[in-house]
C-alpha positions in Angstrom: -17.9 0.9 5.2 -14.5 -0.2 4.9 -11.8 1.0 7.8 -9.3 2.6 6.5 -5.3 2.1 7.3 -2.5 4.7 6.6 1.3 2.4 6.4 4.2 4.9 6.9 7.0 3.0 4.8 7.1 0.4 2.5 9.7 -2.2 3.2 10.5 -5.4 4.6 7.6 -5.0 7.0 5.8 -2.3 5.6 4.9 -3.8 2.6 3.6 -7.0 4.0 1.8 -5.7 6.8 -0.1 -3.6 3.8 -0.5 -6.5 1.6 -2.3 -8.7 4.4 -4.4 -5.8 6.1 -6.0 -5.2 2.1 -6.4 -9.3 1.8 -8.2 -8.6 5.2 -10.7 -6.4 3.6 -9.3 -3.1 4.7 -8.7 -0.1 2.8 -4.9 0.5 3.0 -2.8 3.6 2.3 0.7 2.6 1.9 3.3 5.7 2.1 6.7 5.7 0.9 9.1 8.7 -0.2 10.9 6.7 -2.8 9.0 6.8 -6.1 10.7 3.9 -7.6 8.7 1.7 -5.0 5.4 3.2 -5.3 5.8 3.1 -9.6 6.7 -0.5 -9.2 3.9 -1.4 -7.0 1.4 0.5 -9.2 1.9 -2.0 -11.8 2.5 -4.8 -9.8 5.9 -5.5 -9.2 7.6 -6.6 -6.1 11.0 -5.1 -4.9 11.3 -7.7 -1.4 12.3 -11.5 -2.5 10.0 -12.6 0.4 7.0 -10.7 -1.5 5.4 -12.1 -4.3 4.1 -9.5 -7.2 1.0 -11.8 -7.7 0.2 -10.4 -4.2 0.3 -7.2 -4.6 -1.1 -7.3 -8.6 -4.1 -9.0 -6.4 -4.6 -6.4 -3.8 -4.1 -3.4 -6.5 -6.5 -4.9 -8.3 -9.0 -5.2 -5.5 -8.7 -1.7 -4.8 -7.6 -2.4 -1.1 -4.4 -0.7 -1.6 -2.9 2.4 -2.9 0.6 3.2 -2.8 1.5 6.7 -2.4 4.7 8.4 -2.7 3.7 12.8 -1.9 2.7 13.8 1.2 0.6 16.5 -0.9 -1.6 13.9 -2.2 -1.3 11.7 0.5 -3.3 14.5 3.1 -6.8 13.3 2.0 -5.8 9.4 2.9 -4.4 10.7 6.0 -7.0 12.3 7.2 -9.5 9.4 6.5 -7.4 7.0 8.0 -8.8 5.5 10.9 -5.6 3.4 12.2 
């Protein structure tokens, strides 16, 4: 079973932190209020210059992360994350 991680806020260190704990082999929740970022990452697409969107195409496409933008759907991940 995989552990599963909840990161509050995807920025500058957010983001990365996310993208390395799924190439890890974790199950990561990423949480951000602006829905700009979360539609951008669903399709792969970077908003940091240091951030590549290969990476994060790779780890969507893993299923190791899910970016999530409402609390409301965001209670089930929260609730099974275990850091």
């Amino acid at each position: 079973m995989k552990e599963k991680v909840l990161v509050v806020g995807l920025g500058y260190v957010g983001l990365p932190l996310s993208i390395n704990l799924a190439r890890a082999g974790f199950e990561v929740y990423g949480f951000d209020t602006h829905i700009e970022k979360i539609q951008h990452l669903k399709i792969g697409l970077s908003y940091i210059d240091s951030v590549e969107s290969q990476s994060i195409k790779d780890v969507i496409s893993s299923k190791n992360f899910n970016p999530v933008s409402k609390i409301s759907n965001s209670y089930k991940q929260i609730g099974r994350a275990h850091v």
